[in-house]
C-alpha positions in Angstrom: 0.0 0.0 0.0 1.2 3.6 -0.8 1.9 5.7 2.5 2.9 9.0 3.5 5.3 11.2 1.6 4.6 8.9 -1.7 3.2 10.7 -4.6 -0.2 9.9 -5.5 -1.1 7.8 -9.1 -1.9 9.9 -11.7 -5.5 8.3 -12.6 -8.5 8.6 -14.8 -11.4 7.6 -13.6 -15.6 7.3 -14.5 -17.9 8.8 -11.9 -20.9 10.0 -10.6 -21.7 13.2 -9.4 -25.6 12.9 -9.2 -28.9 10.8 -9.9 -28.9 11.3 -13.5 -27.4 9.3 -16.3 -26.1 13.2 -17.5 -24.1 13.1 -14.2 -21.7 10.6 -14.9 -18.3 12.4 -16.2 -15.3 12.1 -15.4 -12.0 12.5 -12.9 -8.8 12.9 -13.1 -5.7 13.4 -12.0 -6.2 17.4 -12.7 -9.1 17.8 -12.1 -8.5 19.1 -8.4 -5.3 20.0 -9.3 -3.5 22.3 -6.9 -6.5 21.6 -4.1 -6.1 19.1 -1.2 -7.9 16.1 -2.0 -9.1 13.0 0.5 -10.0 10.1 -1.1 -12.5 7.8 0.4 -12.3 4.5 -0.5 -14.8 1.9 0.4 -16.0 -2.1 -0.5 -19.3 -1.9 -2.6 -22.1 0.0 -3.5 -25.5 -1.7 -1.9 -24.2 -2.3 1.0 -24.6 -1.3 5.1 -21.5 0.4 6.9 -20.7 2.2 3.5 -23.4 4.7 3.1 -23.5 5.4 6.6 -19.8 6.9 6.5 -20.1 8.5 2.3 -23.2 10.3 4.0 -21.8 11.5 7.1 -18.3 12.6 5.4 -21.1 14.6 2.7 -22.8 16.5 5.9 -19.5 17.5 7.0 -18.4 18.9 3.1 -19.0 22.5 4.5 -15.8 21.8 7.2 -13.9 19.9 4.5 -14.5 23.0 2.3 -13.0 25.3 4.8 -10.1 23.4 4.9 -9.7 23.8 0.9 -10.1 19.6 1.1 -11.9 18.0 -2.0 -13.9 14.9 -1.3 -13.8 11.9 -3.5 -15.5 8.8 -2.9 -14.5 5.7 -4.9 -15.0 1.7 -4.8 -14.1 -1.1 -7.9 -18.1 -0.8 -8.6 -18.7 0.8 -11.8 -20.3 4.2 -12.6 -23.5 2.9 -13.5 -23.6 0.6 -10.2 -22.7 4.0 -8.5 -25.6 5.9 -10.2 -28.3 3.3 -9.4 -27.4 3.5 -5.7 -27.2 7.0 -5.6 -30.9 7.1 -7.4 -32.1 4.4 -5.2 -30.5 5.4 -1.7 -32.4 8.8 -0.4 -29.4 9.1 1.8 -27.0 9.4 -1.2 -29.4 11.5 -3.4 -27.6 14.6 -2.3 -23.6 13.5 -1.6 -21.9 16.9 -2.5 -19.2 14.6 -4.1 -18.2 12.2 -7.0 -18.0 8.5 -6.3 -15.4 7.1 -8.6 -15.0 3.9 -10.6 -11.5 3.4 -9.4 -10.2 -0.2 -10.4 -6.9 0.4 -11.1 -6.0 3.3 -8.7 -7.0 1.0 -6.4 -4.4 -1.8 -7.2 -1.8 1.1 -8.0 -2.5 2.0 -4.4 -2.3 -0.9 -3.0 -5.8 -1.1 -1.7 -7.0 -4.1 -2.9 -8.7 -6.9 -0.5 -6.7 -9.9 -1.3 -10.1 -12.0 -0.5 -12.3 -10.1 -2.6 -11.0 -7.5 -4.8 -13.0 -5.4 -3.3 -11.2 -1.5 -2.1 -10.2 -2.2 1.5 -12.3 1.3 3.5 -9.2 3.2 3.0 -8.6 7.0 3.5 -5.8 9.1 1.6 -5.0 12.7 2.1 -3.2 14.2 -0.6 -1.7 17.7 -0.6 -1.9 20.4 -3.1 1.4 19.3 -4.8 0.0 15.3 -4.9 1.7 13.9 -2.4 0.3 11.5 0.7 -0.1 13.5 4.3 -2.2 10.7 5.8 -3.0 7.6 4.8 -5.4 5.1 7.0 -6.9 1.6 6.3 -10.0 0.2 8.8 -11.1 -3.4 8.3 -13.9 -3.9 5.8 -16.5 -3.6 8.4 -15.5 -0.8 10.3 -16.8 2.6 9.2 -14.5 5.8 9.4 -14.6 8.7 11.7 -15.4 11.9 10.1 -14.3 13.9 13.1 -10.6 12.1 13.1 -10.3 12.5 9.5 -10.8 16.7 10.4 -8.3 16.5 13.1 -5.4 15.1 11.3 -6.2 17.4 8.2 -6.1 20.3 10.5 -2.9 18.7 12.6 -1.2 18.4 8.7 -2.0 21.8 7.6 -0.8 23.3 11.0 2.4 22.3 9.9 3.4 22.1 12.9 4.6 19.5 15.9 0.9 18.1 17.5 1.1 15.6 20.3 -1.6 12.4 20.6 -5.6 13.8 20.9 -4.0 17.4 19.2 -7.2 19.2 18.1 -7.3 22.7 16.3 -6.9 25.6 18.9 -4.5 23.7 21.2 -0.9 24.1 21.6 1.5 22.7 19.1 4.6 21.4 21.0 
């Protein structure tokens, strides 16, 4: 698996950005070029833990936003799979972010469950210049914290030196 200080892979992937087949497009390595970027990776569309963290990372896009910190949501399902859960799932009708078709940026990343070929629920956070500032894997059937994903993005940005539990506003060391 890539880690920190790795450059990203350049990519090109299908996605959805909506309910409508006019919403699929698609992403690329430039498209949030010069922008910090966390990628969420997860197992499969249609399933239980998944939607529970895309939507919760989606209600927290305004905090993300002030951070300048694109959201991209990606699994090995394909667009279409991605449109038809997004049309079918009110709780995904109004994600604020793409879901990506990522097949091979997942196996260039390393992300890959060796069982299933599924993404492993894996979280990258790439700086402006595409390198890896954080990178964190849970086990298939543990959802993500959006709250820990905003304190090491601040704790990164600060720059600076921040101890364990660090949260924006305390002292760095």
């Amino acid at each position: 698996m890539l880690t920190v200080g790795q450059p990203f892979p350049e990519f090109h992937c299908q996605a959805c950005v909506g309910n409508t087949p006019e919403d699929l497009t698609q992403v690329h390595t430039g498209t949030y070029e010069g922008r910090w970027k966390l990628f969420l990776f997860y197992p499969k569309d249609f399933t239980f833990v998944c939607p529970t963290e895309l939507v919760e990372f989606g209600n927290a896009a305004e905090e993300f936003d002030k951070r300048d910190v694109v959201l991209v949501g990606g699994s090995t399902d394909n667009e279409y799979s991605h449109l038809a859960w997004r049309s079918q799932d009110k709780m995904l009708n109004n994600l604020p972010y793409p879901l990506i078709s990522c097949q091979k940026l997942a196996q260039d990343l390393g992300i890959l469950c060796p069982d299933n070929h599924v993404c492993l629920r894996a979280s990258f956070l790439v700086d402006p210049d595409g390198v890896i500032q954080w990178a964190s894997v849970n086990n298939l059937s543990v959802g993500r914290s959006v709250a820990e994903a905003l304190r090491v993005i601040d704790a990164v940005q600060s720059g600076e030196l921040c101890a364990c539990n660090w949260n924006a506003g305390d002292k760095h060391l």
